[in-house]
mmCIF file as Biopython writes it, N, C-alpha, C and O atoms, coordinates in Angstrom:
data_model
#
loop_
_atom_site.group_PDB
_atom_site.id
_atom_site.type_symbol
_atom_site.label_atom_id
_atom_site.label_alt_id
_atom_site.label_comp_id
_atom_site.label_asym_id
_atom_site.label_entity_id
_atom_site.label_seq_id
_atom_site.pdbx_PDB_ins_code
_atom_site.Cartn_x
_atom_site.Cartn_y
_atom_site.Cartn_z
_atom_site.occupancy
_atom_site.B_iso_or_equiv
_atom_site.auth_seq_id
_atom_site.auth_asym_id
_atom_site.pdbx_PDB_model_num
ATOM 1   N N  . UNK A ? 1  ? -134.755 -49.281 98.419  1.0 0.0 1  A 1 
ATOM 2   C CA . UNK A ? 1  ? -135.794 -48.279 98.462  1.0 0.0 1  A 1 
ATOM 3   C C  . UNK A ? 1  ? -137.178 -48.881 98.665  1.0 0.0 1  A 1 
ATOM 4   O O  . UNK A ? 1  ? -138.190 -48.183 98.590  1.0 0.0 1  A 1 
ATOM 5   N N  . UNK A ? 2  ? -137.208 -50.152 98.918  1.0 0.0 2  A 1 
ATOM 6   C CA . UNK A ? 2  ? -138.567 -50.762 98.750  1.0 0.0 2  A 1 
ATOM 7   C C  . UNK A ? 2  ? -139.038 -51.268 99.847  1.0 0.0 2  A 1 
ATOM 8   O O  . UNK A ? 2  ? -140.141 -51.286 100.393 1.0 0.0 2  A 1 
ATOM 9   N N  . UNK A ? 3  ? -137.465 -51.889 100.186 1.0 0.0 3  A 1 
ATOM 10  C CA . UNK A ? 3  ? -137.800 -52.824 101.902 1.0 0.0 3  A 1 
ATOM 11  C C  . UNK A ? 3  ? -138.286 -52.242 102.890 1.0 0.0 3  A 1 
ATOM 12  O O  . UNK A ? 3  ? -139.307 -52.637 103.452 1.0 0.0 3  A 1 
ATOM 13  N N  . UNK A ? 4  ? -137.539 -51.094 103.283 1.0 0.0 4  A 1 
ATOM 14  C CA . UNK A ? 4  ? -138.442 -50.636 104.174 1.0 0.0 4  A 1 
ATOM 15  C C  . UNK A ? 4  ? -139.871 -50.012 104.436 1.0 0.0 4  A 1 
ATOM 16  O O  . UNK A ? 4  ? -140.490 -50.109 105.496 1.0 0.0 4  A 1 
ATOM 17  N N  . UNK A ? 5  ? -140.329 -49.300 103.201 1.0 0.0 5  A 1 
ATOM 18  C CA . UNK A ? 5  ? -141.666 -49.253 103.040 1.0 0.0 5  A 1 
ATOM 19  C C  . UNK A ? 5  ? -143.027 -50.501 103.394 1.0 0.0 5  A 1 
ATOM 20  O O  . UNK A ? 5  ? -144.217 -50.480 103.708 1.0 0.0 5  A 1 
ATOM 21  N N  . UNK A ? 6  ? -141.997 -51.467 103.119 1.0 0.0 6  A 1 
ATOM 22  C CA . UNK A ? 6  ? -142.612 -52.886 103.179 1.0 0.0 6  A 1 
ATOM 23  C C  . UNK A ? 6  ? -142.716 -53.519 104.284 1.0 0.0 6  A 1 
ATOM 24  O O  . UNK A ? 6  ? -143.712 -54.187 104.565 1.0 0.0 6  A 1 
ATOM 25  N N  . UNK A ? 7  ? -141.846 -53.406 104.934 1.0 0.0 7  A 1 
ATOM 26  C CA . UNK A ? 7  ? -141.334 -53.683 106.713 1.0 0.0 7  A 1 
ATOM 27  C C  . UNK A ? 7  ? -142.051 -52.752 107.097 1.0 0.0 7  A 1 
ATOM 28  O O  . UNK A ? 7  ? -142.349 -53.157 108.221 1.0 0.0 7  A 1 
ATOM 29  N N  . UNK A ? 8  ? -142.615 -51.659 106.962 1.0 0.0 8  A 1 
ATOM 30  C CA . UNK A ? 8  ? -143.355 -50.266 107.738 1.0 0.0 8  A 1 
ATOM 31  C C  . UNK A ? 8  ? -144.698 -51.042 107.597 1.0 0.0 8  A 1 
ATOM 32  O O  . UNK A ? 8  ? -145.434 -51.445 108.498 1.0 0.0 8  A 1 
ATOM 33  N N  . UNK A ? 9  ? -144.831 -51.148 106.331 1.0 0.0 9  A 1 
ATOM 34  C CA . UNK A ? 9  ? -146.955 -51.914 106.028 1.0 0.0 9  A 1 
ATOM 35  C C  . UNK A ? 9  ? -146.979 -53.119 106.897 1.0 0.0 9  A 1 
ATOM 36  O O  . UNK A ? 9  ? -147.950 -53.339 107.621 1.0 0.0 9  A 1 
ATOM 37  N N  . UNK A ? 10 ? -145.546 -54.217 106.836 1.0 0.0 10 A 1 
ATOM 38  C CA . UNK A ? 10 ? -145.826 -55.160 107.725 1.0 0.0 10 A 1 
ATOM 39  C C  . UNK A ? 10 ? -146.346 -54.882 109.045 1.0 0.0 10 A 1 
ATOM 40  O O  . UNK A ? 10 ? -147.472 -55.178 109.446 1.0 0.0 10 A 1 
ATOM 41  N N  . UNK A ? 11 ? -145.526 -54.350 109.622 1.0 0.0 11 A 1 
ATOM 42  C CA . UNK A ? 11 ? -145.317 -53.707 111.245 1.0 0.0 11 A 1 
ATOM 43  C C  . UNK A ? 11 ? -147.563 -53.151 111.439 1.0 0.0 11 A 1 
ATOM 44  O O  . UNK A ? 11 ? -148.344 -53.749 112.179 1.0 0.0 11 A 1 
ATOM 45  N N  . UNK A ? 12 ? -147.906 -52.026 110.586 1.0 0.0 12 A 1 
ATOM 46  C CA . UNK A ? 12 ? -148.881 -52.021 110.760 1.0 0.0 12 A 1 
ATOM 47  C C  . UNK A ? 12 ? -149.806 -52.914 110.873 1.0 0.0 12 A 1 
ATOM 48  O O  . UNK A ? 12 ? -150.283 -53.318 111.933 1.0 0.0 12 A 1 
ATOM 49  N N  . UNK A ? 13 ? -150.107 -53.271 109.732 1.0 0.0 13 A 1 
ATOM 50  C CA . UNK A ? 13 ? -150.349 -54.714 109.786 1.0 0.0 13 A 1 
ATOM 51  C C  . UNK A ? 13 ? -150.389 -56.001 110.614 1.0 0.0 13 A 1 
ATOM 52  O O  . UNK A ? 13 ? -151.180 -56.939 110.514 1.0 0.0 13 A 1 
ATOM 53  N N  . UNK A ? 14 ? -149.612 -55.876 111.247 1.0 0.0 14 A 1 
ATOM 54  C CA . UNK A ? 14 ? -149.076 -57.080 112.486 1.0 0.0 14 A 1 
ATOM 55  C C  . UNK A ? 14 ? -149.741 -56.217 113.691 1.0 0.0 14 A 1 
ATOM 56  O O  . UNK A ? 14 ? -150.245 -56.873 114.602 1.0 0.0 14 A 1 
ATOM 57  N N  . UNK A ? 15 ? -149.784 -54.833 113.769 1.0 0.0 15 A 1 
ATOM 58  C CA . UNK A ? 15 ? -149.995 -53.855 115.304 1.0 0.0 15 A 1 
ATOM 59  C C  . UNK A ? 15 ? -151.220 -53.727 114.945 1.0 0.0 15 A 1 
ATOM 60  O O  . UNK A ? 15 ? -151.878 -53.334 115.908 1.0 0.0 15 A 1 
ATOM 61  N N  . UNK A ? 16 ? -151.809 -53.862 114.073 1.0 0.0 16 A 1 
ATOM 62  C CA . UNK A ? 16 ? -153.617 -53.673 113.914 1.0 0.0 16 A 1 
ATOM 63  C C  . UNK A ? 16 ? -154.128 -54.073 113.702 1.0 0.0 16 A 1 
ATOM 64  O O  . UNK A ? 16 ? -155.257 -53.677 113.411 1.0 0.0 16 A 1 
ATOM 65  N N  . UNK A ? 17 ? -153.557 -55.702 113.653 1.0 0.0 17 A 1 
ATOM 66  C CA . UNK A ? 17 ? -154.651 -57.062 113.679 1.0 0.0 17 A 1 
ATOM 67  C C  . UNK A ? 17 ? -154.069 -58.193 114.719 1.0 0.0 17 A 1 
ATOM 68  O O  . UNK A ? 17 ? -154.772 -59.092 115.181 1.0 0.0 17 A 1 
ATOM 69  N N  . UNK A ? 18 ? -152.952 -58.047 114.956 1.0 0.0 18 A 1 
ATOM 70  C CA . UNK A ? 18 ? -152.787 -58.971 115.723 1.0 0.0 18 A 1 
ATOM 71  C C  . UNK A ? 18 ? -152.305 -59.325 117.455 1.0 0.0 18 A 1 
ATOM 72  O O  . UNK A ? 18 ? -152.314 -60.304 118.201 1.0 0.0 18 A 1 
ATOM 73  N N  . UNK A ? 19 ? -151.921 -57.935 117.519 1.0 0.0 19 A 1 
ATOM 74  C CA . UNK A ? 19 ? -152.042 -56.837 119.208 1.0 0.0 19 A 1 
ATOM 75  C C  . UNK A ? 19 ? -153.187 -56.795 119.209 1.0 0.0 19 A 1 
ATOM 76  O O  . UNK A ? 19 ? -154.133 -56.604 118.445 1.0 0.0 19 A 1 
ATOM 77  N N  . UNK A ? 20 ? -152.792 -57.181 121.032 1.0 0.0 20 A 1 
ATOM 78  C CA . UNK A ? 20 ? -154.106 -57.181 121.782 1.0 0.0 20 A 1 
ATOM 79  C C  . UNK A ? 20 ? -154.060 -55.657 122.154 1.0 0.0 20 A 1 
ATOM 80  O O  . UNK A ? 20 ? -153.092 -54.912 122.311 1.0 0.0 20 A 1 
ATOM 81  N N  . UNK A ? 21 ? -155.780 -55.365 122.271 1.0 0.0 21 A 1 
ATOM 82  C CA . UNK A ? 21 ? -155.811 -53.866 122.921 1.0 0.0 21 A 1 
ATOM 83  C C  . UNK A ? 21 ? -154.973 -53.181 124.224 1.0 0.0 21 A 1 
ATOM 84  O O  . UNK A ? 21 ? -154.405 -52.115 124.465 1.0 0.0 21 A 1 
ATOM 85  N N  . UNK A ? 22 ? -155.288 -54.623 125.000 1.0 0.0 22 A 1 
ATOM 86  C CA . UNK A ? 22 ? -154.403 -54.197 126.694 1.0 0.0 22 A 1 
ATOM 87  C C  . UNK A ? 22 ? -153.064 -53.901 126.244 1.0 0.0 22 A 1 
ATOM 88  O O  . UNK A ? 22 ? -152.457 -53.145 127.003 1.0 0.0 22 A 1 
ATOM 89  N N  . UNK A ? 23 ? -152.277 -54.382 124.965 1.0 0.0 23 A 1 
ATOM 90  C CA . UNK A ? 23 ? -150.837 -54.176 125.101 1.0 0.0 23 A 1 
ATOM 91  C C  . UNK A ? 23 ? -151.064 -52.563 124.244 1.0 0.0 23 A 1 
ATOM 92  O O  . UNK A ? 23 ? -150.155 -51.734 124.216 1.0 0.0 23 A 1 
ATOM 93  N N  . UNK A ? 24 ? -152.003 -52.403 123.791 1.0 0.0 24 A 1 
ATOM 94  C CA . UNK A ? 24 ? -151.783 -51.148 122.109 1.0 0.0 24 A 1 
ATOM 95  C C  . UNK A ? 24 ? -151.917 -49.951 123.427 1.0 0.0 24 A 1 
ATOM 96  O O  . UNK A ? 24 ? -151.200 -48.956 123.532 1.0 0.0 24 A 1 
ATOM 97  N N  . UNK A ? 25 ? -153.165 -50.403 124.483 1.0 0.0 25 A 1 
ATOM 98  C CA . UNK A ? 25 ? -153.360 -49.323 125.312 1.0 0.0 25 A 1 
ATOM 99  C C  . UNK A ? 25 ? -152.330 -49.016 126.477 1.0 0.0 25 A 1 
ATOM 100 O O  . UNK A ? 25 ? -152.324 -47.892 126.977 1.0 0.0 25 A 1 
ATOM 101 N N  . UNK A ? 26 ? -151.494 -49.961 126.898 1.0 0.0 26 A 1 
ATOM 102 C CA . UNK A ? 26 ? -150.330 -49.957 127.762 1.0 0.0 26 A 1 
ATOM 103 C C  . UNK A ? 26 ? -149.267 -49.317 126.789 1.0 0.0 26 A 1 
ATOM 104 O O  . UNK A ? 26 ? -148.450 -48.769 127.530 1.0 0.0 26 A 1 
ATOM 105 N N  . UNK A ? 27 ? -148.993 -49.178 125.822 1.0 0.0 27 A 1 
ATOM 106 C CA . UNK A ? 27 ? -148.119 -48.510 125.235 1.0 0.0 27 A 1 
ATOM 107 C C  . UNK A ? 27 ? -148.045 -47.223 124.843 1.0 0.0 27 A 1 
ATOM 108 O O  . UNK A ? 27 ? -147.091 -46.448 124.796 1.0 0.0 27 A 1 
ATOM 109 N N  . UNK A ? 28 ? -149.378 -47.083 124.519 1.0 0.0 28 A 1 
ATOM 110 C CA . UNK A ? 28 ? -149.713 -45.279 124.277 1.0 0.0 28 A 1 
ATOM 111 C C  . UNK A ? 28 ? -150.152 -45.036 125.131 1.0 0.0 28 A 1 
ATOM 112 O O  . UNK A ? 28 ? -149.123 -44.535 125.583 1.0 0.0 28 A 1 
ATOM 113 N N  . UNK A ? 29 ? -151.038 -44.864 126.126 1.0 0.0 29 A 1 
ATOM 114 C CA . UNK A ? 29 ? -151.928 -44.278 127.192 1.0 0.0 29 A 1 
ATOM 115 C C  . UNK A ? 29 ? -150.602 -44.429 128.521 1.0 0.0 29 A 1 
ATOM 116 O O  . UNK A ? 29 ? -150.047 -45.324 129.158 1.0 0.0 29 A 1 
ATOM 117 N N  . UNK A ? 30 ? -150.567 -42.742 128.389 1.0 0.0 30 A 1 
ATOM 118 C CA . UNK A ? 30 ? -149.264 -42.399 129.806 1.0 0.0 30 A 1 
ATOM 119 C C  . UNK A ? 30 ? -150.357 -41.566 130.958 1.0 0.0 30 A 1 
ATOM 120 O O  . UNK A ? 30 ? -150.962 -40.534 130.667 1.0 0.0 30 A 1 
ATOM 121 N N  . UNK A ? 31 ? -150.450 -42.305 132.372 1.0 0.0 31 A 1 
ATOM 122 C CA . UNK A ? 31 ? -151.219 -42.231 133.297 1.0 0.0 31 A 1 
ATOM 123 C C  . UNK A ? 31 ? -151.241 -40.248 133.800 1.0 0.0 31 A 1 
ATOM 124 O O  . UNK A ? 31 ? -152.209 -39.624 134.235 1.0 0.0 31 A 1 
ATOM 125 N N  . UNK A ? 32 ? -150.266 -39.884 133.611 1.0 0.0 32 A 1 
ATOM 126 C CA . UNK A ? 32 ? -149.839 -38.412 133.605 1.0 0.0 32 A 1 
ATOM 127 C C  . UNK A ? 32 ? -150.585 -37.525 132.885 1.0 0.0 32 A 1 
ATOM 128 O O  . UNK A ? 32 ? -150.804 -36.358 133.211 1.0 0.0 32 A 1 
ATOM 129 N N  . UNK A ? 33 ? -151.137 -38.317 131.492 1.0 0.0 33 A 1 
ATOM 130 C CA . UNK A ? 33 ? -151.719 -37.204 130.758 1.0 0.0 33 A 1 
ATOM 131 C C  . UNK A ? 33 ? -152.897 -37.930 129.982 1.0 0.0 33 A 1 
ATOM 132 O O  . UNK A ? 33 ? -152.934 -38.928 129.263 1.0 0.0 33 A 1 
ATOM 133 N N  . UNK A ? 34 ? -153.855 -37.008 130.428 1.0 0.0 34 A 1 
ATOM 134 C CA . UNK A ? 34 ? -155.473 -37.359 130.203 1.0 0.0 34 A 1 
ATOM 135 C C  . UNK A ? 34 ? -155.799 -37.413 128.935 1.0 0.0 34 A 1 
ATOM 136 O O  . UNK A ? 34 ? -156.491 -38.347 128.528 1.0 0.0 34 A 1 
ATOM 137 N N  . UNK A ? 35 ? -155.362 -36.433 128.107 1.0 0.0 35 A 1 
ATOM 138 C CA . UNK A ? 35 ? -154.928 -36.448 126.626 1.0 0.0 35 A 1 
ATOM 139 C C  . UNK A ? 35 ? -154.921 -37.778 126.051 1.0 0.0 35 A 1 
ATOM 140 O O  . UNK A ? 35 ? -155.862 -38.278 125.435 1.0 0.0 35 A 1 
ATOM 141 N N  . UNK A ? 36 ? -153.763 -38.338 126.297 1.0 0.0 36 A 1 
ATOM 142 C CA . UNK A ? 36 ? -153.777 -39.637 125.685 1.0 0.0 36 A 1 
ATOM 143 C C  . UNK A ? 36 ? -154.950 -41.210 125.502 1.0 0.0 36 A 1 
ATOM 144 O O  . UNK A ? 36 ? -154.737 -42.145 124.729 1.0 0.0 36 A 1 
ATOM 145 N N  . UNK A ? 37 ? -155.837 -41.113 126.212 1.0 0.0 37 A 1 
ATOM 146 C CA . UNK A ? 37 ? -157.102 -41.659 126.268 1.0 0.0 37 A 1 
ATOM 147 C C  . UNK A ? 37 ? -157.765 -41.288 125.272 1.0 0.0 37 A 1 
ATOM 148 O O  . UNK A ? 37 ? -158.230 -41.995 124.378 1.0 0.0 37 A 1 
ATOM 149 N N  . UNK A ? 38 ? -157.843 -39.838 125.438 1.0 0.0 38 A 1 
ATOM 150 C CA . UNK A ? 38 ? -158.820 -39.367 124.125 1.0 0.0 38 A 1 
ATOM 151 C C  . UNK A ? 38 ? -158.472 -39.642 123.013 1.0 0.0 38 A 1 
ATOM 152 O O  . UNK A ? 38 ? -159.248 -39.992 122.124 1.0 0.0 38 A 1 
ATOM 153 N N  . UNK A ? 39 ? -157.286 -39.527 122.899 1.0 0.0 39 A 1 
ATOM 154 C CA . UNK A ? 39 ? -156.397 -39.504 121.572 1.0 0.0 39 A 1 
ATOM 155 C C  . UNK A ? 39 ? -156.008 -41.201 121.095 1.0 0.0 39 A 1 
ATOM 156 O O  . UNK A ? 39 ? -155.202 -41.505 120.216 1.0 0.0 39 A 1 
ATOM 157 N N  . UNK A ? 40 ? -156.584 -41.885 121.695 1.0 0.0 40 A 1 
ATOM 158 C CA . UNK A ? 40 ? -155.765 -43.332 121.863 1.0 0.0 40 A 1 
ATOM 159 C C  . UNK A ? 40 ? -157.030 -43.963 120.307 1.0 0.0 40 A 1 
ATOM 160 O O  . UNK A ? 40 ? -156.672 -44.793 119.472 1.0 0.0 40 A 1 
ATOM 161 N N  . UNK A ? 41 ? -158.332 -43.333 120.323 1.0 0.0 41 A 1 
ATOM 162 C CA . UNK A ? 41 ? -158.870 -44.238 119.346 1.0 0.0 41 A 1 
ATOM 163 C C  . UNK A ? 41 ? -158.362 -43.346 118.007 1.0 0.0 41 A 1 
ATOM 164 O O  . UNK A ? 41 ? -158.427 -43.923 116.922 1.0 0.0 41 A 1 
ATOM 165 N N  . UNK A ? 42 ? -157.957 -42.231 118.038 1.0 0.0 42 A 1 
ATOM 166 C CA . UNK A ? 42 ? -157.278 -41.364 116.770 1.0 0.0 42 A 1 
ATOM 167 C C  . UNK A ? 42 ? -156.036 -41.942 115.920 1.0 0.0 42 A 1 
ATOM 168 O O  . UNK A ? 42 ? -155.744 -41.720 114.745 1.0 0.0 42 A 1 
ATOM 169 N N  . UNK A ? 43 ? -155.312 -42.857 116.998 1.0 0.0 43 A 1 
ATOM 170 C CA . UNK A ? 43 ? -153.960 -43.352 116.626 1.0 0.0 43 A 1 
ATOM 171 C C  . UNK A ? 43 ? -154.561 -44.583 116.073 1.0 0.0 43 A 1 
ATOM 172 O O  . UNK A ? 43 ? -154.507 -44.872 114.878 1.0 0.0 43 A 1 
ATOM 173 N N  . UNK A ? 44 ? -154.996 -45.125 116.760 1.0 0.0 44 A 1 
ATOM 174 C CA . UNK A ? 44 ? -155.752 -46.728 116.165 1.0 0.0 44 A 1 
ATOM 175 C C  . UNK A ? 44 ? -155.829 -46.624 114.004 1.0 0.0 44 A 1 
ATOM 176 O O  . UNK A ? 44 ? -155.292 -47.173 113.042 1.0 0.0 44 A 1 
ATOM 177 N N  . UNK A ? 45 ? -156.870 -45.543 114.286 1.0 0.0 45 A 1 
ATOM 178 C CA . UNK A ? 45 ? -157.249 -45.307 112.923 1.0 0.0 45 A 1 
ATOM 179 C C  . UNK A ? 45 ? -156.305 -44.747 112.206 1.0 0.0 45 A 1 
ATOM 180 O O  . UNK A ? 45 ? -156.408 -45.032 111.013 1.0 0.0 45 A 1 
ATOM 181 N N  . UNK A ? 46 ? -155.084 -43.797 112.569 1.0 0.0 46 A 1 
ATOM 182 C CA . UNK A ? 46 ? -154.540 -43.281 111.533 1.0 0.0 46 A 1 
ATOM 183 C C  . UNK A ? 46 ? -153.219 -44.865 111.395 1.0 0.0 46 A 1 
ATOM 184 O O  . UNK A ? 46 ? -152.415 -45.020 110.476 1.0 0.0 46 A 1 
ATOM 185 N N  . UNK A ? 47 ? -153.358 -45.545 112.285 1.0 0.0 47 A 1 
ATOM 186 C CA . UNK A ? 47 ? -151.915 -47.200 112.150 1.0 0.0 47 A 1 
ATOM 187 C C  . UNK A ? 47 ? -153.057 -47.464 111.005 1.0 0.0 47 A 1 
ATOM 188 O O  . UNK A ? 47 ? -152.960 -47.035 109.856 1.0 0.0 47 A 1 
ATOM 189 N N  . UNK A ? 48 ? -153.870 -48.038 111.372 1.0 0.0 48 A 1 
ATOM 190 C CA . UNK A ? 48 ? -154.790 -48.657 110.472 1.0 0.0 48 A 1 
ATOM 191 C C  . UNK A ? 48 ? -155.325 -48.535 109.165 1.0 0.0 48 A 1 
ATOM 192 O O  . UNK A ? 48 ? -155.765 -49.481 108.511 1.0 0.0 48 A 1 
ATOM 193 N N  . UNK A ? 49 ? -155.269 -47.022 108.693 1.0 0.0 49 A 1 
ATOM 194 C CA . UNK A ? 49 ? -155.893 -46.931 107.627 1.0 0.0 49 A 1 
ATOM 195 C C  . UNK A ? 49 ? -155.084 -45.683 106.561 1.0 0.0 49 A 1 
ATOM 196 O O  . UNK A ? 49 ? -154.879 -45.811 105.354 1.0 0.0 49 A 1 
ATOM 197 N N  . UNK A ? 50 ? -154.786 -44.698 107.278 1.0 0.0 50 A 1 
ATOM 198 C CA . UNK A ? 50 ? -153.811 -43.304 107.223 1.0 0.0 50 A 1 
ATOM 199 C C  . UNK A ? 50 ? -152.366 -44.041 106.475 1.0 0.0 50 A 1 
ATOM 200 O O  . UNK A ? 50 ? -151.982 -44.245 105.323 1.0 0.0 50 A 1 
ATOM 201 N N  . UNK A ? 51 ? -151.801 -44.314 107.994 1.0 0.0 51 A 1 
ATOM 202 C CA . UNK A ? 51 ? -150.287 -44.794 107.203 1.0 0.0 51 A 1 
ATOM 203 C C  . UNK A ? 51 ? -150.479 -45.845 106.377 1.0 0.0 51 A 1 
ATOM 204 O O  . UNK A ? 51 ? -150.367 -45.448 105.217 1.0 0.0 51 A 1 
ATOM 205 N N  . UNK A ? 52 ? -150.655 -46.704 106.418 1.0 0.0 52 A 1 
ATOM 206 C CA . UNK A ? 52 ? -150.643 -48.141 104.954 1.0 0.0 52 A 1 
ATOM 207 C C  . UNK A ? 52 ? -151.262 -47.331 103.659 1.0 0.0 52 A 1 
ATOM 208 O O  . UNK A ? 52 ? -150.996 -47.764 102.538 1.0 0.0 52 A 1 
ATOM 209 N N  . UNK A ? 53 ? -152.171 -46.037 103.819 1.0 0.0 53 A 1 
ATOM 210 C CA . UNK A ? 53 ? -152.404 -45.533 102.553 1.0 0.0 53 A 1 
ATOM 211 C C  . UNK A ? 53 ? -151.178 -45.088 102.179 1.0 0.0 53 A 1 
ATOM 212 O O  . UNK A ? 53 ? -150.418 -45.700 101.429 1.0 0.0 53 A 1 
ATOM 213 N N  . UNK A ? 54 ? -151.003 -44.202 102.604 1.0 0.0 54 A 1 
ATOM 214 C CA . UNK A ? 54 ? -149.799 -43.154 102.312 1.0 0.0 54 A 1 
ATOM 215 C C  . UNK A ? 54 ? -148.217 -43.943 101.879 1.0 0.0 54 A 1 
ATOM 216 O O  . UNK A ? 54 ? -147.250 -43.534 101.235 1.0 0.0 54 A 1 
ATOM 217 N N  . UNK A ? 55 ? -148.519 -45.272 102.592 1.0 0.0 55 A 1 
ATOM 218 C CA . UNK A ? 55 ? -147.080 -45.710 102.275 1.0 0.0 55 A 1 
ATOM 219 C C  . UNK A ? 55 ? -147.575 -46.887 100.539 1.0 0.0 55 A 1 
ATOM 220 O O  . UNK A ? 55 ? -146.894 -47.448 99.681  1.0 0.0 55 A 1 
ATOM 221 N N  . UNK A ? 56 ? -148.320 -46.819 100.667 1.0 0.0 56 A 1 
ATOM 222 C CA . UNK A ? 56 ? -148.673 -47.737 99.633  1.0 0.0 56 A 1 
ATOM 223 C C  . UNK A ? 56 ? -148.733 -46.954 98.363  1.0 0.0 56 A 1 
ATOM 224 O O  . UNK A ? 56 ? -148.121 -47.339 97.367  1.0 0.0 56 A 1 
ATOM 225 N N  . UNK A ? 57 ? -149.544 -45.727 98.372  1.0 0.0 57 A 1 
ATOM 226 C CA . UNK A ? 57 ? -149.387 -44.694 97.221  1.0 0.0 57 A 1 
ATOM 227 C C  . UNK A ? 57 ? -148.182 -44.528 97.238  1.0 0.0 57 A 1 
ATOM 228 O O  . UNK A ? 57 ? -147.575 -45.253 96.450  1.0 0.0 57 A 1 
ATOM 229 N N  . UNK A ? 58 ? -147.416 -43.663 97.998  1.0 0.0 58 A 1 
ATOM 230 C CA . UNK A ? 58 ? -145.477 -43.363 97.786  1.0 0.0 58 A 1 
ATOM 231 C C  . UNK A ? 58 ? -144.809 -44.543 97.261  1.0 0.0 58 A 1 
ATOM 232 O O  . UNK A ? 58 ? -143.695 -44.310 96.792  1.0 0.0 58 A 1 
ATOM 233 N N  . UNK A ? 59 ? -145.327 -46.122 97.208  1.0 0.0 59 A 1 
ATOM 234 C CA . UNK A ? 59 ? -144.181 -47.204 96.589  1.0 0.0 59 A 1 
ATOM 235 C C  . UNK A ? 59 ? -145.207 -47.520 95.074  1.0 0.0 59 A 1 
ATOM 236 O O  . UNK A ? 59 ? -144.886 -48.482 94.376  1.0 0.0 59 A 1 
ATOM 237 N N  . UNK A ? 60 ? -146.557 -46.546 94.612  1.0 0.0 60 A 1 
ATOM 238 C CA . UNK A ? 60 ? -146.899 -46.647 93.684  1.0 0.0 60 A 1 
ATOM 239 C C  . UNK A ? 60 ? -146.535 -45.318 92.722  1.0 0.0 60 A 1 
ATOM 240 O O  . UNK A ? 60 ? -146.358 -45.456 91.512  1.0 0.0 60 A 1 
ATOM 241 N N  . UNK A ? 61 ? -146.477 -44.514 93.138  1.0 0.0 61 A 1 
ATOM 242 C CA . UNK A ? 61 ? -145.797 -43.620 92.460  1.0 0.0 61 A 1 
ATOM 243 C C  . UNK A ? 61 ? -144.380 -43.396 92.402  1.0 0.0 61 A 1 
ATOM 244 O O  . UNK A ? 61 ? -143.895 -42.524 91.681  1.0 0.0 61 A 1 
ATOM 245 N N  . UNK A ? 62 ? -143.561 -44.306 93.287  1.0 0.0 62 A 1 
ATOM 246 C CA . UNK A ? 62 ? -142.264 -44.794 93.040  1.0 0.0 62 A 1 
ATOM 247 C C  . UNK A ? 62 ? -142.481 -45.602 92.147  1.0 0.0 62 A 1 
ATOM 248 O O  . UNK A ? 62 ? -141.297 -45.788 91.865  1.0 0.0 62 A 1 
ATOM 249 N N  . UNK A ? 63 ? -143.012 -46.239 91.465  1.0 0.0 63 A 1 
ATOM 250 C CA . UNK A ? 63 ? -143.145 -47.032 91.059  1.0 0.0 63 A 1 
ATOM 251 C C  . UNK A ? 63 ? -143.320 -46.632 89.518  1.0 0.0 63 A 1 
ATOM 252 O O  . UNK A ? 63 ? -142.937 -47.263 88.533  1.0 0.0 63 A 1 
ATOM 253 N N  . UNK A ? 64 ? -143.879 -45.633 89.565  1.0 0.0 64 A 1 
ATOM 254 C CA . UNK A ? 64 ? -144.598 -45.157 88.128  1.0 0.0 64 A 1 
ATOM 255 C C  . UNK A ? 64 ? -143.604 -43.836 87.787  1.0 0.0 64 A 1 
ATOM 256 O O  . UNK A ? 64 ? -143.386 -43.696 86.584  1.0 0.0 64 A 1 
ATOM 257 N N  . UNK A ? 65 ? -143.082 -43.018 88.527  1.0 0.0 65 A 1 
ATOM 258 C CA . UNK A ? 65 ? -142.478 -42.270 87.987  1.0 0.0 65 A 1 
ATOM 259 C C  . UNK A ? 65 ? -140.264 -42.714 88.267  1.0 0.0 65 A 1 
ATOM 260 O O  . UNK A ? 65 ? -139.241 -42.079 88.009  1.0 0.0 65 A 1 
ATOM 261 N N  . UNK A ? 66 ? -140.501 -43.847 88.781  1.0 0.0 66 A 1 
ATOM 262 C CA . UNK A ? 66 ? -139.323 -44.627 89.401  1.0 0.0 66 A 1 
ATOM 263 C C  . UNK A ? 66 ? -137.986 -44.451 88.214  1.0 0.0 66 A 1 
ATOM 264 O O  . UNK A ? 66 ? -136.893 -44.974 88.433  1.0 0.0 66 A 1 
#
């Protein structure tokens, strides 16, 4: 119940400090839809700051009510 929460923070972690932009933007930004540009600095911030919260509270209140 733990590992993967942990493997999820890694993964962020590794995709939001140590990916280069050209690869973060070749992966999300699909040439078809204009959308995704706009939306490309929204994702940045929710890898970055959003999910590692959320997964970090859920393995602390696993933790406390565990």
């Amino acid at each position: 119940n733990i590992i993967l929460p942990l493997i999820a923070l890694g993964l962020c972690y590794i995709f939001s400090h140590y990916l280069k932009d050209e690869v973060k933007k070749s992966e999300f930004i699909n040439d078809e839809s204009p959308t995704t540009l706009k939306l490309f600095s929204h994702w940045i911030f929710i890898i970055k700051w959003i999910v590692p919260t959320t997964i970090i509270t859920a393995l602390l209140l696993a933790a406390i009510w565990g």
